[in-house]
N, CA and C of each residue as an Amber inpcrd file, in Angstrom:
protein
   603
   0.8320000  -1.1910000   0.0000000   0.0000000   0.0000000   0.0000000
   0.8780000   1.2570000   0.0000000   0.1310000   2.2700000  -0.6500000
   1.4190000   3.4900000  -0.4560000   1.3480000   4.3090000   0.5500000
   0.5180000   4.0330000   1.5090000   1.1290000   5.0190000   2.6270000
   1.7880000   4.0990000   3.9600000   1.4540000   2.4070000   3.7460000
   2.6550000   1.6230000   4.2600000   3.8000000   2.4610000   4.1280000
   4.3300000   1.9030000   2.6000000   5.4130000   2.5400000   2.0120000
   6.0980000   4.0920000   2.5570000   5.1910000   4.8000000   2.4290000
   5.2990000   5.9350000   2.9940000   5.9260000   6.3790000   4.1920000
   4.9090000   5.5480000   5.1970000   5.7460000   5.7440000   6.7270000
   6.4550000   5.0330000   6.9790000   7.0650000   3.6820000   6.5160000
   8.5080000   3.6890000   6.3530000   9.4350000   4.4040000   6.1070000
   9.0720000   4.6150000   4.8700000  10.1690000   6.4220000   4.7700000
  10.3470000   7.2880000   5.4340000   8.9650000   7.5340000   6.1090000
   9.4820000   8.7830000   7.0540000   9.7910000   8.3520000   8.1800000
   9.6060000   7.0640000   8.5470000  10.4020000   6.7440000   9.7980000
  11.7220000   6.5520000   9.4320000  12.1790000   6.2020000   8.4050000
  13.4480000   5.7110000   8.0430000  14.3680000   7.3230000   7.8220000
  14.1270000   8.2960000   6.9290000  14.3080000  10.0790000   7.1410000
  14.5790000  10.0920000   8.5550000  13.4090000  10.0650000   9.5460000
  13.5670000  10.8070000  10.8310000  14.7510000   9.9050000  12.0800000
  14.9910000   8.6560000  11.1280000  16.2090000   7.6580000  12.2470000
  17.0250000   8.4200000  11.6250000  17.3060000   8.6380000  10.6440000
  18.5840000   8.6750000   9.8500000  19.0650000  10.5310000   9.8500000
  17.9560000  11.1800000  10.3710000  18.1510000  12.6710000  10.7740000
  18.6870000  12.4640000  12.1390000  18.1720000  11.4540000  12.8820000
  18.6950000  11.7370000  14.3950000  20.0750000  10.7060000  14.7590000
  20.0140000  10.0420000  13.6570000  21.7680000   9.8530000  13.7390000
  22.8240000  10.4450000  13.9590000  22.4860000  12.1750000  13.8880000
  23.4170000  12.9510000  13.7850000  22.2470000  14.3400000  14.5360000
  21.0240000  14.4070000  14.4070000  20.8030000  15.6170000  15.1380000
  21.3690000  17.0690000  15.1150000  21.8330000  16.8730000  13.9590000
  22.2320000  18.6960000  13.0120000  21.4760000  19.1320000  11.9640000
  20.8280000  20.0070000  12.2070000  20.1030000  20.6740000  11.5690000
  21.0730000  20.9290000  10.0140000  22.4190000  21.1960000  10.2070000
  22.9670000  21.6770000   9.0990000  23.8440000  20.7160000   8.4920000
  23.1980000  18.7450000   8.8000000  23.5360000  17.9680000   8.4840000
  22.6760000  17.9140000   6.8430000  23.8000000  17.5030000   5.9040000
  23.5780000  17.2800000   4.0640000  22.5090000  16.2900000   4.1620000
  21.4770000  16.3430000   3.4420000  20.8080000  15.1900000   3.8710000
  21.3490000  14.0950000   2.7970000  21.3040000  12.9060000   2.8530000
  22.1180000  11.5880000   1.6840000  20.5750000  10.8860000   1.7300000
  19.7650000  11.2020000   0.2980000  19.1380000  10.4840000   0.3540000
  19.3090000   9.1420000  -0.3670000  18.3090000   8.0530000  -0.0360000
  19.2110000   6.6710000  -0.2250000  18.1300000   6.1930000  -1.4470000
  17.2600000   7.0250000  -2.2560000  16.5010000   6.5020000  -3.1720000
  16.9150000   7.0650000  -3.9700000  16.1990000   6.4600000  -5.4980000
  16.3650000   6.9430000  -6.9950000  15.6950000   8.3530000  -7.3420000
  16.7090000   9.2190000  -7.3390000  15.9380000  10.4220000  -7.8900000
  15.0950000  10.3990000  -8.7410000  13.4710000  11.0270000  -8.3190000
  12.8800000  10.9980000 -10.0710000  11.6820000  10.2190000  -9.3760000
  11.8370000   9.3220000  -8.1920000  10.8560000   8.0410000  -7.5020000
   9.9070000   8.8080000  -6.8570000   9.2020000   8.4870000  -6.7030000
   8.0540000   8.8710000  -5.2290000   9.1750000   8.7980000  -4.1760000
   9.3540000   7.4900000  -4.0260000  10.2310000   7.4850000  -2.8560000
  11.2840000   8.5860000  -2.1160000  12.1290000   8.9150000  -2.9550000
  12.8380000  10.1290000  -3.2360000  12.2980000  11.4280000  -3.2200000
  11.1110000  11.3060000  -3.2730000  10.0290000  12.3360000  -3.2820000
  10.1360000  12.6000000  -1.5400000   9.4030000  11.2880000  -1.0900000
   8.5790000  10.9110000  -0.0870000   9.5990000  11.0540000   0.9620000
  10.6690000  10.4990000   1.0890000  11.9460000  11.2300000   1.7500000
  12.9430000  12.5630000   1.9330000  12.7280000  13.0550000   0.5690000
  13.1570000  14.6220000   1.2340000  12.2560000  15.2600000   1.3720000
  10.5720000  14.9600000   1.3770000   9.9350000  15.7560000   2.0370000
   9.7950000  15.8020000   3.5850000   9.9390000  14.3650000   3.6700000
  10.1200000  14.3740000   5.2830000  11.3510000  14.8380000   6.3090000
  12.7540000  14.8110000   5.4650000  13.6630000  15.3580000   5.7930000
  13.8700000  16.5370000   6.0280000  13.3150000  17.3600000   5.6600000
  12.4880000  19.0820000   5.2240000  11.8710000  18.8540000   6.6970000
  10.9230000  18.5810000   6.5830000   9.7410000  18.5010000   7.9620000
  10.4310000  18.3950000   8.8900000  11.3650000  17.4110000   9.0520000
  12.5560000  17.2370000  10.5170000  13.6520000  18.4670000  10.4660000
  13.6280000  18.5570000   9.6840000  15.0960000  20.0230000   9.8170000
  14.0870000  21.1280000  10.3810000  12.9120000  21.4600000   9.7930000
  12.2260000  22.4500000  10.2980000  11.8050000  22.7280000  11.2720000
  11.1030000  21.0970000  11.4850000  10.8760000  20.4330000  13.3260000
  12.1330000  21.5080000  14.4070000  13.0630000  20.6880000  13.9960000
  14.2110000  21.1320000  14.6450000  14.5980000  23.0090000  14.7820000
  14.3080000  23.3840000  13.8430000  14.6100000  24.6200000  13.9670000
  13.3920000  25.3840000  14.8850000  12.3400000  25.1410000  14.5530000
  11.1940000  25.3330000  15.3540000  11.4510000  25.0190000  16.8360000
  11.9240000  23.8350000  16.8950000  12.6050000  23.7820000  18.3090000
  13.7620000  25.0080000  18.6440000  14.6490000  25.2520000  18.6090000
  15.8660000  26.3590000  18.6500000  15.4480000  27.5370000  18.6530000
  14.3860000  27.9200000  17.8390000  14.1010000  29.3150000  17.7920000
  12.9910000  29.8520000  19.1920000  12.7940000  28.6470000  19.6790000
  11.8990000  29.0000000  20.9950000  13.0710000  29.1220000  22.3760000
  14.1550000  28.6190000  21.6620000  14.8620000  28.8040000  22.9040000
  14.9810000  30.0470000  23.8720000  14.5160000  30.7060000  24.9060000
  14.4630000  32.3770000  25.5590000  15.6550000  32.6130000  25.8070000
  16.5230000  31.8920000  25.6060000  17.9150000  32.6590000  25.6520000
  18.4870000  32.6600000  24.3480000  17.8620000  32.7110000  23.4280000
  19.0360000  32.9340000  21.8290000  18.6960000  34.4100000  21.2240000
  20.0640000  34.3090000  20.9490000  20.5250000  35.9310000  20.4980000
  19.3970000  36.3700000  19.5860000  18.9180000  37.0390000  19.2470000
  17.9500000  37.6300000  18.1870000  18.3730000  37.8460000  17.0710000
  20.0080000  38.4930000  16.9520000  20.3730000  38.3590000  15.5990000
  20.2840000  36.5790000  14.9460000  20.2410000  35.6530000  15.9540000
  20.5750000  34.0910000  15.5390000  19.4620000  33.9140000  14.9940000
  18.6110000  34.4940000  16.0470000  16.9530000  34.0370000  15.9410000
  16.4230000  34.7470000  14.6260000  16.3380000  35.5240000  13.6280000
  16.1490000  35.8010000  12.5680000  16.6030000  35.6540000  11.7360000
  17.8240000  34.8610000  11.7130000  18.5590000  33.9560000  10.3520000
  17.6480000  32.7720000  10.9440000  17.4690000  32.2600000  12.0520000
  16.6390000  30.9450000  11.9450000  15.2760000  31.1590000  11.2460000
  14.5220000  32.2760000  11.5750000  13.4790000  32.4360000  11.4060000
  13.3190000  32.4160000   9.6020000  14.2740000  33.0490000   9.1100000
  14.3400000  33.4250000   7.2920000  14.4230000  31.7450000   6.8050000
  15.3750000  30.9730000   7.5060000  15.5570000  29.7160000   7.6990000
  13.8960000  28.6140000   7.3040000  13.3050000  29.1660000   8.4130000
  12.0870000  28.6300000   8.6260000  11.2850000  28.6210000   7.1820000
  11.4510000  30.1520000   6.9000000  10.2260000  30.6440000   5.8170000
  10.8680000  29.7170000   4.2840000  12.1280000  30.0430000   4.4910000
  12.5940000  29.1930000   3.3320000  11.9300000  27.7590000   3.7270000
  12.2250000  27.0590000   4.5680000  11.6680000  25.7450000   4.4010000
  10.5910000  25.6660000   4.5050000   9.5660000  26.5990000   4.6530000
   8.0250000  26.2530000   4.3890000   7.8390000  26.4710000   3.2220000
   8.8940000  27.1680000   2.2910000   8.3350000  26.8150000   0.2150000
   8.9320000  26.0260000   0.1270000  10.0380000  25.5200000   0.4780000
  10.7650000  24.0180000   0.4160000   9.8430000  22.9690000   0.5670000
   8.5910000  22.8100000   1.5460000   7.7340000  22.1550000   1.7720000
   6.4900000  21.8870000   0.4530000   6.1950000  23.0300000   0.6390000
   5.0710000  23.1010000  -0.5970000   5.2240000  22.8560000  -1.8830000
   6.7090000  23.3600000  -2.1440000   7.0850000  23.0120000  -3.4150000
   7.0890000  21.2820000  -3.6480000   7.8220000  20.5460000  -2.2070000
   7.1240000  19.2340000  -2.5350000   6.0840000  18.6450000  -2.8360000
   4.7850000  19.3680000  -1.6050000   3.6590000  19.0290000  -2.0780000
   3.3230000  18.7200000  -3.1210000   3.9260000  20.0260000  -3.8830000
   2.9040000  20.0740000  -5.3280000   3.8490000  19.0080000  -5.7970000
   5.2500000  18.7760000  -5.8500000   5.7470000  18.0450000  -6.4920000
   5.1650000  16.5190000  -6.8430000   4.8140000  16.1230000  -5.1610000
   4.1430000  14.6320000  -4.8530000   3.1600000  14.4850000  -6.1110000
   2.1420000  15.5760000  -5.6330000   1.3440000  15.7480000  -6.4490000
   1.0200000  15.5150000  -7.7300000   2.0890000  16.0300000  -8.9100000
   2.6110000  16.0640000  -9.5100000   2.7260000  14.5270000 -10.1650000
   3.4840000  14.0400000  -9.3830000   3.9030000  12.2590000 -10.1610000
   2.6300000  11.7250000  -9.4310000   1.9400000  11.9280000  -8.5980000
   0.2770000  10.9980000  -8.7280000  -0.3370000  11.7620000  -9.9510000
  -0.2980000  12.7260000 -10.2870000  -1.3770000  13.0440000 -11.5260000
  -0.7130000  12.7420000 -12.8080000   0.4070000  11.9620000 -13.0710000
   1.0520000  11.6520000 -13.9200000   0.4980000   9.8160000 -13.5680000
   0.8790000   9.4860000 -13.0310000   0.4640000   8.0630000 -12.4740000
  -1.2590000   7.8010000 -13.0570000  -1.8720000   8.7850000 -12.4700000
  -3.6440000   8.3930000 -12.7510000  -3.8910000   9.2230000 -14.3080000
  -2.8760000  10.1950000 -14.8190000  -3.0950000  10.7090000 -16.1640000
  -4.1380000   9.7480000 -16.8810000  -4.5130000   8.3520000 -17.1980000
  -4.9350000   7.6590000 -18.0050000  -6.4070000   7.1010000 -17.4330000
  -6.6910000   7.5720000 -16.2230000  -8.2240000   7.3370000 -15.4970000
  -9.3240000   7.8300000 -15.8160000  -9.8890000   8.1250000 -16.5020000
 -11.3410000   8.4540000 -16.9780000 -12.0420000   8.7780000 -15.7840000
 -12.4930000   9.9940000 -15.4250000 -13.2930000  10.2770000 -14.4320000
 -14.3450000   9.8910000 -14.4030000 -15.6140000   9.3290000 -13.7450000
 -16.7910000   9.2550000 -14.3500000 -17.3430000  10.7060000 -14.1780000
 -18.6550000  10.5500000 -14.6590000 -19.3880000  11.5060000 -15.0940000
 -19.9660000  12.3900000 -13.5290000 -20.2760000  11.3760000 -12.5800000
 -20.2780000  11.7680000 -11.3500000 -19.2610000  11.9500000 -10.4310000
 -17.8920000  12.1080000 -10.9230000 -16.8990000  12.1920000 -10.2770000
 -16.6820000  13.3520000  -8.8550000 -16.1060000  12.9610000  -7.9750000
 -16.1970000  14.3660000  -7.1150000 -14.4510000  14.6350000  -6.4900000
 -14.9500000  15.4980000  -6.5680000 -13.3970000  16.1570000  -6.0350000
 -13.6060000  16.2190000  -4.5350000 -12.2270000  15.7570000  -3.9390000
 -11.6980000  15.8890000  -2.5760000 -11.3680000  17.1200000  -2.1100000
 -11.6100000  17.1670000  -0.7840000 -11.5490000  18.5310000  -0.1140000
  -9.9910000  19.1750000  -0.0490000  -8.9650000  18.0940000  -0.0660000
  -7.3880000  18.1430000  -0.2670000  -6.9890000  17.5130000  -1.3130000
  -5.3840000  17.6350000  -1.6600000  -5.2360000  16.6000000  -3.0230000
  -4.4950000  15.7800000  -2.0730000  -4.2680000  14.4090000  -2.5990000
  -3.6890000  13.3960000  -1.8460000  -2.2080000  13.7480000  -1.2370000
  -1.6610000  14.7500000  -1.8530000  -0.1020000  15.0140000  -1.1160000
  -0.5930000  15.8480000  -0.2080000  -1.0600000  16.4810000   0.1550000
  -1.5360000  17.3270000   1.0770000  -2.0980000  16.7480000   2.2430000
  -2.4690000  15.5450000   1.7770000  -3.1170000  14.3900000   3.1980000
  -1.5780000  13.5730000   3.5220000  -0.5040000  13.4460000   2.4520000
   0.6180000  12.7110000   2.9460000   1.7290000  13.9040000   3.4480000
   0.8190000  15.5550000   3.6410000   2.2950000  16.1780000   4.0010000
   1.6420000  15.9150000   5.8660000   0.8100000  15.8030000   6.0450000
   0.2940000  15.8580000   7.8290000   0.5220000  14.5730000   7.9320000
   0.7210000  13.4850000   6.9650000   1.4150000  11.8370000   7.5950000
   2.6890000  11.9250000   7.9860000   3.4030000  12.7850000   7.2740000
   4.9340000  13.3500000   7.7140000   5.0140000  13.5060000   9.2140000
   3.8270000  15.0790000   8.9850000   4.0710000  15.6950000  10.3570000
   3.8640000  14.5480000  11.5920000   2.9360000  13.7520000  10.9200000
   2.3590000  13.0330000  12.4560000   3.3170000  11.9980000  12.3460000
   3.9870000  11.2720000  11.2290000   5.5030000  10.8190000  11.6700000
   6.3910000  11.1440000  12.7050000   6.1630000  12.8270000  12.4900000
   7.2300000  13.5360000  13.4950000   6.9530000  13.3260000  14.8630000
   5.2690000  13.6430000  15.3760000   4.9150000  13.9700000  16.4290000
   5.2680000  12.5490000  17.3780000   5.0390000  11.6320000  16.4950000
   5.1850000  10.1840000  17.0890000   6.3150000   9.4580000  17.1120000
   7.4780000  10.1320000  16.7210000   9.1400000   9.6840000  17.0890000
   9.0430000  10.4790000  18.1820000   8.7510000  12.1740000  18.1120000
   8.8360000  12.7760000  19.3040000   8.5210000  12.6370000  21.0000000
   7.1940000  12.2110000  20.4810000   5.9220000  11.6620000  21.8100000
   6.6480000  10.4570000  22.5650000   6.9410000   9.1900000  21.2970000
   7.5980000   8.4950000  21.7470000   9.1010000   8.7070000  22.5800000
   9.5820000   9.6890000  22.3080000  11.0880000   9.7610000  23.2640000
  10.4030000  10.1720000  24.0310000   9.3150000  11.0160000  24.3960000
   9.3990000  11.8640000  25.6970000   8.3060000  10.3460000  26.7870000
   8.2290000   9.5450000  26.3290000   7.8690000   8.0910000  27.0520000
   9.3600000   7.1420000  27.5260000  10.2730000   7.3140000  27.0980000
  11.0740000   6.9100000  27.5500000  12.2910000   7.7100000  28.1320000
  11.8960000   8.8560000  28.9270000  12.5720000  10.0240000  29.7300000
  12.9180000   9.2750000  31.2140000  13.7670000   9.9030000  31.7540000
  14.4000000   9.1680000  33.0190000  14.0840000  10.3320000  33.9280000
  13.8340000  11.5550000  33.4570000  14.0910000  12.6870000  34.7490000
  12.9690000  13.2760000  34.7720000  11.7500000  12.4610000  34.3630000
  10.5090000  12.9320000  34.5450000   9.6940000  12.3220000  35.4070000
   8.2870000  12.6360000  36.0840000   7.7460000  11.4620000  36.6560000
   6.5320000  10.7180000  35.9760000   6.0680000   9.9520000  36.4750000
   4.9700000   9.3970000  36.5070000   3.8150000   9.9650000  35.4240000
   3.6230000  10.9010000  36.0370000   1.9730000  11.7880000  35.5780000
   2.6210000  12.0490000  34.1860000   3.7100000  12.8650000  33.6650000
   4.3770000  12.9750000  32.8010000   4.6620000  11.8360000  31.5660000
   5.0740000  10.9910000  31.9750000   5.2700000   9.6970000  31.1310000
   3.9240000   9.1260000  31.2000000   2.7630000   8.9250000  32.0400000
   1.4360000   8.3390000  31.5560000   1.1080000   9.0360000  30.8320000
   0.8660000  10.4340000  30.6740000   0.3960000  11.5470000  29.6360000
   1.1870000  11.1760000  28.0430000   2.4370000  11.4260000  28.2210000
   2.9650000  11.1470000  27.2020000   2.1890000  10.0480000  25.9560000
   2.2680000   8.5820000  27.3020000   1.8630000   7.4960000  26.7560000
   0.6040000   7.3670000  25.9220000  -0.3210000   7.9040000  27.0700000
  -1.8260000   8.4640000  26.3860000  -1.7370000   9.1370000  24.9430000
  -0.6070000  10.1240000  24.8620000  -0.9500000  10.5600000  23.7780000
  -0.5980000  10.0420000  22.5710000   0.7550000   9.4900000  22.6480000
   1.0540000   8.4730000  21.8410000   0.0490000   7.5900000  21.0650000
  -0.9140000   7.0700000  22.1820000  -1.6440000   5.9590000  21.2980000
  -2.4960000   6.9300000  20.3610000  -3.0490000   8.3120000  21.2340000
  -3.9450000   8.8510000  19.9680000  -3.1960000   8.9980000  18.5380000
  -1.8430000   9.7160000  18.8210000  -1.5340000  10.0960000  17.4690000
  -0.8710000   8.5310000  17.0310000  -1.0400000   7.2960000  17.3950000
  -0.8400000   6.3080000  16.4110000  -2.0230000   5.5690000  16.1120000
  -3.3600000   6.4350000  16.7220000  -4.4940000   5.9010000  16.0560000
  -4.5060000   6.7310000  14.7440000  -4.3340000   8.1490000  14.6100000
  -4.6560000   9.3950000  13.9720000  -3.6050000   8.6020000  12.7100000
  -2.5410000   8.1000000  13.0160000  -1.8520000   7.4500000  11.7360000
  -2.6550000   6.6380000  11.0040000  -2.8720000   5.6150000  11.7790000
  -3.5960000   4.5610000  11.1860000  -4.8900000   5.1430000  10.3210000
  -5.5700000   6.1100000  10.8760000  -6.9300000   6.9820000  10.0670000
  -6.4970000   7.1130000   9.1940000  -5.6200000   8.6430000   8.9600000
  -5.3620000   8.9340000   8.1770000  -4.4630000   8.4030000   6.9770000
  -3.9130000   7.2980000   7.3580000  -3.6480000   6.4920000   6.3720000
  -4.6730000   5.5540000   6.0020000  -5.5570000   5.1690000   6.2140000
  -6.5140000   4.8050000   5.6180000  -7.5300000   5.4070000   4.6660000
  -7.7400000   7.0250000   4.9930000  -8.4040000   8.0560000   4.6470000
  -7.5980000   8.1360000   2.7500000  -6.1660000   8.0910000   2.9970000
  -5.4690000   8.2080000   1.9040000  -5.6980000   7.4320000   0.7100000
  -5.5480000   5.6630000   1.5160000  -5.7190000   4.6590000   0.4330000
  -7.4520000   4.7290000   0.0030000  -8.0430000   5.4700000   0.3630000
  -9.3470000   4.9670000   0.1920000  -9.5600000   5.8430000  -1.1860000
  -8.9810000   7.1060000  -1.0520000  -8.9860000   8.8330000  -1.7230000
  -7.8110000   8.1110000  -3.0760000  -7.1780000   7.5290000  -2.4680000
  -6.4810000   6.9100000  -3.8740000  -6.5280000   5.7100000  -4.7630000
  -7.5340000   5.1160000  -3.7700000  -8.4830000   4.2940000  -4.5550000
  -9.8600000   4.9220000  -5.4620000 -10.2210000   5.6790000  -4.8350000
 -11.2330000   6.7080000  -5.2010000 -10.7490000   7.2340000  -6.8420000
  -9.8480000   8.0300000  -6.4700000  -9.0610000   8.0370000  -7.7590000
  -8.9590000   7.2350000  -8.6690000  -8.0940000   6.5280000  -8.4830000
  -8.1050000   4.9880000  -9.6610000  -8.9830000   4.5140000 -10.4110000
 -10.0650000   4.6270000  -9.8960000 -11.1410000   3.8240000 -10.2530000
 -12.2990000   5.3100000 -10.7610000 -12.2410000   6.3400000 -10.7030000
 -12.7450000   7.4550000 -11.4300000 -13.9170000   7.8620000 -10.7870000
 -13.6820000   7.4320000  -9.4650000 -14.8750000   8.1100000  -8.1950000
 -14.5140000   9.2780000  -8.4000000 -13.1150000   9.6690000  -7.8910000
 -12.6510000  11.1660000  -7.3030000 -11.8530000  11.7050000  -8.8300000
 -11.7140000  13.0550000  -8.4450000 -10.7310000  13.0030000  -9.7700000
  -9.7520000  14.4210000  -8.8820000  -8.3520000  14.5550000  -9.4250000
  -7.1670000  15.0090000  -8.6390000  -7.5190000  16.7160000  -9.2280000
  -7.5060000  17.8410000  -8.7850000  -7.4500000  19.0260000  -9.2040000
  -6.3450000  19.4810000  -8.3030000  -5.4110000  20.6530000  -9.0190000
  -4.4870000  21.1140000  -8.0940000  -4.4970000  22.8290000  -8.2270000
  -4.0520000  23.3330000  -7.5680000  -3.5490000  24.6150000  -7.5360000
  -2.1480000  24.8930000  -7.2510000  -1.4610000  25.9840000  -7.8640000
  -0.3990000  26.1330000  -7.9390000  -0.4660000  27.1530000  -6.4670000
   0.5970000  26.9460000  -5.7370000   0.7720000  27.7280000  -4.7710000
   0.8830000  29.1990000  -4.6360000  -0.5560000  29.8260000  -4.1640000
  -0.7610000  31.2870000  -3.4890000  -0.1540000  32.1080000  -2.6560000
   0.7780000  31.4050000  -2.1500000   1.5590000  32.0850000  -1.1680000
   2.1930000  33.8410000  -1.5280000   1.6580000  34.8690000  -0.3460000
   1.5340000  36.0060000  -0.6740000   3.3440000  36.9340000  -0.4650000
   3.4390000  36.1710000   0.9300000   4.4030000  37.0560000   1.9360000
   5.8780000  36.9530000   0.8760000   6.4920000  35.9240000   0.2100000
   6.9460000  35.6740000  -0.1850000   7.2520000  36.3360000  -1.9270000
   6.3700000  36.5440000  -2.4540000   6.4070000  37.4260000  -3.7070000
   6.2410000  38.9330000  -3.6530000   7.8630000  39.2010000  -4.4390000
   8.1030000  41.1290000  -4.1070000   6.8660000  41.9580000  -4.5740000
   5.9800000  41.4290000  -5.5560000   5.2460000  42.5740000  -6.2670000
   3.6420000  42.0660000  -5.1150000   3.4780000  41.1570000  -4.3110000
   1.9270000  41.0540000  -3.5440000   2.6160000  41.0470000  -2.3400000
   3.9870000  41.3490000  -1.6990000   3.8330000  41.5740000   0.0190000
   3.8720000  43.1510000  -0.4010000   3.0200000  44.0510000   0.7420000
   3.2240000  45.4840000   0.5840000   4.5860000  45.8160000   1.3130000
   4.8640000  44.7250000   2.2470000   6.0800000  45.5920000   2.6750000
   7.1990000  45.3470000   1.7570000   7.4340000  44.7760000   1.5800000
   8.0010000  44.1980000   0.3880000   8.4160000  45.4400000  -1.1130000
   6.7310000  45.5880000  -1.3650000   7.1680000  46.0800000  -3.1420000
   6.7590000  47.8580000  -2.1400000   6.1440000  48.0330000  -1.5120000
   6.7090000  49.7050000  -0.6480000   8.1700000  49.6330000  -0.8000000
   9.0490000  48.9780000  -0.6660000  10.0550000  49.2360000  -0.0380000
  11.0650000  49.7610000  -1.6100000  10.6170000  48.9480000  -2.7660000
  11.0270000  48.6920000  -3.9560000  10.9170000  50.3350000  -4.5380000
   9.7520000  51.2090000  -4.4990000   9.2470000  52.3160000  -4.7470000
  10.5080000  53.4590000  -4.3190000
């Protein structure tokens, strides 16, 4: 199934990020450029570097000059992100190119990479959740909480990976049919941020 497949990968990304736990570690990815797979792994590798920086930049003792190269940091990797999206995207609508919609076809409220960029995230939450269950300098109430939450977000996996294969079965078979949009993002383009194209004037 492909979101089996999937969270393998991103469990396999997020071991292989914390092998080393540097943000400004090269990432070596270990698939065929051009694959889903390869896809499906530096998107998640993205998600963990960002994870991470998101962590650092909350730190209350970091310099502010640090903290706004992290922050520019950040914004870059949230089009780093999207640009995957659409990428994913991209080789599924190349994949189903040959599906005949039916006539009653309906479109999904997300496109299917967009349901596998929050399988990432909840990849993340659940390597995370999981370390903070096996902490030594915490107590009790702390580690049952943890635990508790754990199982939700490895029910919320299991959903939403089911939610996926169903939406990509849907697909296949010419229930659903894939529509995309090219990314709106405002803050980021000189001529639609005002502070931005003010400044250009």
């Amino acid at each position: 199934m492909f979101t089996e497949n999937a969270n393998e990968i991103f469990d396999r990304a997020i071991a292989d990020y914390h092998r080393y736990d540097d943000v400004d570690r090269p990432i070596a990815n270990p698939y065929a450029e051009g694959s889903v797979e390869y896809l499906l792994y530096l998107k998640n590798w993205i998600d963990t570097v960002q994870w991470h920086l998101e962590d650092i930049i909350r730190d209350p003792a970091i310099d502010p000059a640090e903290a706004l190269k992290i922050k520019r940091r950040i914004d870059k990797s949230n089009q780093e992100r999207t640009d995957m999206v659409e990428y994913i995207d991209s080789w599924l609508l190349d994949k189903y190119k040959e599906v005949e919609a039916r006539p009653d076809a309906r479109i999904n409220t997300e496109t299917p990479a967009w349901a596998i960029d929050r399988l990432s995230i909840l990849a993340l939450k659940i390597y995370h959740m999981a370390r903070e269950t096996e902490r030594t300098d915490v107590g009790e109430e702390h580690l049952g909480a943890c635990r508790r939450k754990l199982d939700v977000l490895n029910a919320q996996r299991m959903d939403l990976s089911t939610a996926i294969e169903e939406l990509l079965e849907d697909i296949e078979a010419g229930r659903k049919y894939m529509k995309t949009y090219k990314q709106m993002k405002m803050y980021n383009d000189p001529s639609l941020n005002p502070v931005l194209y003010a400044k250009s004037k």
